[in-house]
Steps between C-alpha positions, in 0.01 A plus 500: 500500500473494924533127497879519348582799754316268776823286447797728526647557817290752746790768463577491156105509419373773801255214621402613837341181600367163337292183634420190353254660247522900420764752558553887529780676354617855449424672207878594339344783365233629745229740411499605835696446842363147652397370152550106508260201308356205623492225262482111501772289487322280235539645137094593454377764320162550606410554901173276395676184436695536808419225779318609795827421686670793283251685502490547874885493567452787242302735646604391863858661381365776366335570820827424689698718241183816561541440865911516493536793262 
């Protein structure tokens, strides 16, 4: 589950960066080179019972992670 690897320490856990709602990590196993996930820091399974606050801090660091890779 993201939310348990939202809690180890950025190293240990390839998170690349992390706010007060979603973070993006490296995939340890990448299909191919600049492969990462965003995901919420809230355990929630479906993107439609995210709030609106996660929801944008969602796709904003998706953008963010498009724009850097």
């Amino acid at each position: 589950m993201f939310c348990a690897l939202a809690d180890e320490p950025g190293d240990d856990a390839q998170i690349l960066v992390r706010d007060e709602l979603v973070f993006a990590v490296l995939n340890i196993y990448p299909y191919t080179s600049g492969h990462l996930m965003v995901a919420p820091l809230r355990h929630e399974a479906f993107l439609d019972r995210l709030t609106d606050d996660e929801a944008h801090a969602l796709m904003d660091m998706t953008r963010q992670a498009i724009a850097a890779l």
